[in-house]
N, CA, C and O of each residue as an XYZ file, in Angstrom:
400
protein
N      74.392    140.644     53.301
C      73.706    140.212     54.500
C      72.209    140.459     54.332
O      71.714    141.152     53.443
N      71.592    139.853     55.227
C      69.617    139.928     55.158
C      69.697    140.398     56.310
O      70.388    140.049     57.267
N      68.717    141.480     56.149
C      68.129    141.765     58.002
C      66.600    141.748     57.338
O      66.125    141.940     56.218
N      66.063    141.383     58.765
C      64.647    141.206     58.425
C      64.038    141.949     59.956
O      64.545    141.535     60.999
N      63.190    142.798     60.019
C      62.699    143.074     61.369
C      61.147    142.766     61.442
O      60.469    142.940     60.429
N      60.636    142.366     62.477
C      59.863    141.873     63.120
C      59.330    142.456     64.356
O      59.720    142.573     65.518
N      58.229    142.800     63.630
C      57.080    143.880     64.901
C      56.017    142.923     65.695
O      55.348    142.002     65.226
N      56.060    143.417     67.045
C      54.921    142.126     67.617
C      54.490    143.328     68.377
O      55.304    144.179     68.736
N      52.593    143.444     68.746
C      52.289    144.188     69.216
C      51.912    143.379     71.030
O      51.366    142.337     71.393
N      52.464    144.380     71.639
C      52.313    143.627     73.113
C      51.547    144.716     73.892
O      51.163    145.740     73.326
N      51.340    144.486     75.156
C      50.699    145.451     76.199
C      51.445    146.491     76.166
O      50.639    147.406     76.333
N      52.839    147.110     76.020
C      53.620    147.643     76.318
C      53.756    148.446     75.301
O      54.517    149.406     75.418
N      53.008    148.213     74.016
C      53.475    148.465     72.597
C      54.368    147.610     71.657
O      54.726    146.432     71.683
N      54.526    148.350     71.060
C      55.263    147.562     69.684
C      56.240    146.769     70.037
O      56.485    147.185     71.169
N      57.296    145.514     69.741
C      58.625    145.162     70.103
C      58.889    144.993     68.884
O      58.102    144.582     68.032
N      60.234    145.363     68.700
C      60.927    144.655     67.403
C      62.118    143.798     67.664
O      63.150    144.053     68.286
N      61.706    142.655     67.005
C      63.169    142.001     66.780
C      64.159    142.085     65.590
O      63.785    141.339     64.684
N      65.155    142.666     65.336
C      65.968    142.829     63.900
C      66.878    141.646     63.876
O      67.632    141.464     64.832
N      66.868    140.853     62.892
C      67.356    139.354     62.864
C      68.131    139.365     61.615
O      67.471    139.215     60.587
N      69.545    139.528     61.488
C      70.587    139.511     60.604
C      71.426    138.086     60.337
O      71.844    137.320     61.206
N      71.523    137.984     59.226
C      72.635    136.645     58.989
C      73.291    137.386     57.556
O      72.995    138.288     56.772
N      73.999    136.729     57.696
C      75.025    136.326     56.439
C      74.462    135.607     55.189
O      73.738    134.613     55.228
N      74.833    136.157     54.228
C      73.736    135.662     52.754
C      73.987    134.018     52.982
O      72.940    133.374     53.052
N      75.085    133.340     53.093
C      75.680    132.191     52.669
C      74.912    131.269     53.901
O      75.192    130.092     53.669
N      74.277    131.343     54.799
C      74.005    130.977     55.810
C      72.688    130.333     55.703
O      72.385    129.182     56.021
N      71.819    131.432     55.113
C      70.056    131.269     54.864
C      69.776    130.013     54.650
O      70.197    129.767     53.520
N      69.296    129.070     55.109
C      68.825    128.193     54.752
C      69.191    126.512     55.208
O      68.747    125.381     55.007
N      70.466    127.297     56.061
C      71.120    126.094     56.659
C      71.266    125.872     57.901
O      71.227    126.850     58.648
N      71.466    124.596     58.445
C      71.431    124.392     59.904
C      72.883    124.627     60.651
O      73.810    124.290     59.916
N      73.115    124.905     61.368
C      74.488    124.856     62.243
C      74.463    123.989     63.697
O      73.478    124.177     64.410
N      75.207    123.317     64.032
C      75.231    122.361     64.796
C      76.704    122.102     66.016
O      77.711    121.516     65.621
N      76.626    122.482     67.049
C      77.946    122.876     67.529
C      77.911    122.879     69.254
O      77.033    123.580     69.759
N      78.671    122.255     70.015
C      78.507    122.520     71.410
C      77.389    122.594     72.129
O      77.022    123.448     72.936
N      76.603    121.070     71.548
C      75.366    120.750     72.307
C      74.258    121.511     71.998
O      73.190    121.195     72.521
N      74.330    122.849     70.934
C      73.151    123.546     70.132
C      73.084    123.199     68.815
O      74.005    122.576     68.286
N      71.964    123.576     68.138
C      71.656    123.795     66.767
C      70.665    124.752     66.505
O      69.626    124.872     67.155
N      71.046    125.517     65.419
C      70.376    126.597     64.725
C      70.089    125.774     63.637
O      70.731    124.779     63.297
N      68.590    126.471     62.838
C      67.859    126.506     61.688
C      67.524    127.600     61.511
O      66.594    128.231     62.014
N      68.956    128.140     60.114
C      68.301    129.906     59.662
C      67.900    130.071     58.528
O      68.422    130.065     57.413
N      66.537    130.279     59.070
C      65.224    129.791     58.067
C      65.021    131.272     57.277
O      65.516    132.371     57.529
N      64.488    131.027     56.674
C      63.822    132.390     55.162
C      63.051    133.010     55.950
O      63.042    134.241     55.989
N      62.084    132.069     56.897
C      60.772    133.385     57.380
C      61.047    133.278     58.709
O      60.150    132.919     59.471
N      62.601    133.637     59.288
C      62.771    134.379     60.342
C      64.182    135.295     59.789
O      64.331    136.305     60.477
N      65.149    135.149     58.777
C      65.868    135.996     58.499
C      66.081    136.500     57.420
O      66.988    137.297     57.185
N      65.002    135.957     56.388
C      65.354    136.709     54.283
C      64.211    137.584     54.751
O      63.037    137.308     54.996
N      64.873    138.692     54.805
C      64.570    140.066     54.097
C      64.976    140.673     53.460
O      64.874    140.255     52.307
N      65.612    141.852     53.582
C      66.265    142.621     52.851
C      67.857    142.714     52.736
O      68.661    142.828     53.661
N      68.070    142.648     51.556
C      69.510    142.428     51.377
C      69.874    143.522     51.585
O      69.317    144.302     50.812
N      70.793    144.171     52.501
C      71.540    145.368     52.567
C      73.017    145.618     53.021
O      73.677    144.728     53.557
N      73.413    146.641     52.825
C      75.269    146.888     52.718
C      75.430    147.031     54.388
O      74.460    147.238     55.118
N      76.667    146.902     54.824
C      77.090    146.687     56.213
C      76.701    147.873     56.760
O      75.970    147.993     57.742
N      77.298    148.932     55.985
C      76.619    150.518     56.495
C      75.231    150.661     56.814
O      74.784    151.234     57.808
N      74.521    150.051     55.821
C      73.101    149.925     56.286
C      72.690    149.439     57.754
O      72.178    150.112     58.649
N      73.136    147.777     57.761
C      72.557    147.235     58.588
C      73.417    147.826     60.381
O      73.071    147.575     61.535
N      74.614    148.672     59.822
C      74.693    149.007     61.302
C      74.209    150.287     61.407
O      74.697    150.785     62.421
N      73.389    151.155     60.772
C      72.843    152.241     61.497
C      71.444    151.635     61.781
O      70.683    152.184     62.578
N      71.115    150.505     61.126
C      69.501    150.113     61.780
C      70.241    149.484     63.082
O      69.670    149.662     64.158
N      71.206    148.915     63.075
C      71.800    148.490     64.600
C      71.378    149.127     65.835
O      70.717    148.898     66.849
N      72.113    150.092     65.241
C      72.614    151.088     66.391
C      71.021    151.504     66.918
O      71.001    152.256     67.893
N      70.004    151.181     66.490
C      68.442    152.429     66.848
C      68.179    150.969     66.824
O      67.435    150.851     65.851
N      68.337    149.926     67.273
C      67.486    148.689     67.685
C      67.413    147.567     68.910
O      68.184    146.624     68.732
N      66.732    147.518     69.947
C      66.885    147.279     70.720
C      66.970    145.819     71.213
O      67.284    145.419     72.334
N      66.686    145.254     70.333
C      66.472    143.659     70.459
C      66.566    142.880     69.016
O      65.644    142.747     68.211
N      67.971    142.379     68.885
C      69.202    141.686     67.506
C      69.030    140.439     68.064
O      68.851    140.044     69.215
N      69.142    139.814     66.794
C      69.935    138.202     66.673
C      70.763    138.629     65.871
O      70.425    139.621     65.225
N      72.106    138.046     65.634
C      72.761    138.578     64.398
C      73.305    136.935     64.272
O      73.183    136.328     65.336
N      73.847    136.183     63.209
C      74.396    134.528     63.055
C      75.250    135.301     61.541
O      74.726    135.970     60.650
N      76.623    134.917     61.696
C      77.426    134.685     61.143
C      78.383    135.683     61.129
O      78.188    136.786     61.640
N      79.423    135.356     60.563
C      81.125    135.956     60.533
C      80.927    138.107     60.493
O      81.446    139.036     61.111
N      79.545    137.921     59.028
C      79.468    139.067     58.589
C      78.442    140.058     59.558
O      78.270    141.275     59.629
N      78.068    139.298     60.009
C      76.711    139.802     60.666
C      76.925    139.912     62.121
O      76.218    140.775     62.641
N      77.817    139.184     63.027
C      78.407    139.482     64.055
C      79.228    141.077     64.120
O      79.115    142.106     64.785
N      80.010    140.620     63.115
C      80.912    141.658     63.027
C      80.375    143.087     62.449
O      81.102    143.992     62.038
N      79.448    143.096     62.484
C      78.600    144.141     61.818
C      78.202    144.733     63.729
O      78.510    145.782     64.297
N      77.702    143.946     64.055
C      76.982    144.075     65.746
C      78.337    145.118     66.487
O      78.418    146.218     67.032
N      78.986    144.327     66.219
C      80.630    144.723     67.156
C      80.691    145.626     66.710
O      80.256    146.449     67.516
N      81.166    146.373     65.289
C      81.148    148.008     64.329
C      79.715    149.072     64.760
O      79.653    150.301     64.763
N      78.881    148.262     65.029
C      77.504    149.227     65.427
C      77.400    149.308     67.368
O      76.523    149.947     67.949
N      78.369    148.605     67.993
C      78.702    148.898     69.570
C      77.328    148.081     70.193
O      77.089    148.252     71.388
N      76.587    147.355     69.538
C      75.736    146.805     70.116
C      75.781    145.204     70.845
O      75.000    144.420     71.385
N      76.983    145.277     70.537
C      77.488    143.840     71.749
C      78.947    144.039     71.256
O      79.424    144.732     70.357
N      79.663    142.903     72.463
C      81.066    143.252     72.565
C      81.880    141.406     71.909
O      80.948    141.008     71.211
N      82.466    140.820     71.865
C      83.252    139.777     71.650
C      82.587    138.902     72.764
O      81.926    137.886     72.545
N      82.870    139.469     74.046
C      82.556    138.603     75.344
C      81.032    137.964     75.034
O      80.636    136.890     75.488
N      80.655    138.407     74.603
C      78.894    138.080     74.130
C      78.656    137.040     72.686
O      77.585    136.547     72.329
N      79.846    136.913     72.092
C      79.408    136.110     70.741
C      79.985    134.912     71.227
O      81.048    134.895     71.847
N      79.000    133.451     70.838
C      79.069    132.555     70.532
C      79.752    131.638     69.775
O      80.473    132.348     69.074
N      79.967    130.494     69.489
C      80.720    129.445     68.425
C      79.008    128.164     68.508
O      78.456    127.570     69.434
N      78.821    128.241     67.434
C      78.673    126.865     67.437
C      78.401    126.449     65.447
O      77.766    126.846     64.470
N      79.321    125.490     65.828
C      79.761    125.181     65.044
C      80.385    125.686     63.747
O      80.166    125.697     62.536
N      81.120    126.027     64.488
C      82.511    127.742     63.723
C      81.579    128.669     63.239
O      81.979    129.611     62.554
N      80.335    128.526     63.512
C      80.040    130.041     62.993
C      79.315    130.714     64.608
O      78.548    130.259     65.456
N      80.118    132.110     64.402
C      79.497    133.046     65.677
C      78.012    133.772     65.744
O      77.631    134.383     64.746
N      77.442    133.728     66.545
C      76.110    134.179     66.958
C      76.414    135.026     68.124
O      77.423    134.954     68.825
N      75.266    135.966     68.269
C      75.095    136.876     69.383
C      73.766    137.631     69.326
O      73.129    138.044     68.356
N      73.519    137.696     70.689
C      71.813    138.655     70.684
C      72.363    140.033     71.488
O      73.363    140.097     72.203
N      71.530    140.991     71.200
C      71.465    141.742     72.122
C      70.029    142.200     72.527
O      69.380    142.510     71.528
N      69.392    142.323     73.610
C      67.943    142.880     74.022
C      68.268    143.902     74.950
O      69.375    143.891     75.487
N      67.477    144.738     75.190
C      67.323    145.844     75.733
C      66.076    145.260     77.008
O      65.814    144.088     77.278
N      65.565    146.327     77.527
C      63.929    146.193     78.454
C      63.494    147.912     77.970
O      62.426    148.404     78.334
């Protein structure tokens, strides 16, 4: 899997977004139930890391995209969203979670 995180400095301070997919995914569009995704290199190739990895950065992150089979299911193992919250489109599952 790639997670890539993303710092934006706001009034409030820092935000991060941590944006995970599935290796097999990068680069391709998904198309499904009136949406479409484009999961592009310079919003999700970063760092390639092991599931263990990417769910303890999970768990300490307040605002996820996660797109695909591996990367969902990574979200669900790190308690940061539940089933009721993931998506289909076009057989592959998506889910966000944000905080305030």
């Amino acid at each position: 899997m790639y997670i890539k995180i993303h710092g934006t400095n706001t009034d409030y301070g820092i935000r991060e977004v941590v944006a995970v997919c599935d290796e097999n995914l990068l680069g391709k569009t998904i198309r499904g139930n009136n949406l479409q995704i484009k999961i592009s290199e310079s919003f999700y190739k970063g760092e390639k890391k092991s599931e263990s990895e990417i769910i303890e950065i999970l768990k300490k992150s307040a605002n996820v995209n996660l797109i695909g089979k591996e990367s969902v299911a990574a979200g669900l193992k790190a308690g940061i969203i539940s089933k009721e919250n993931v998506i289909d489109i076009g057989g592959i599952p998506h889910a966000q979670s944000f905080s305030v």
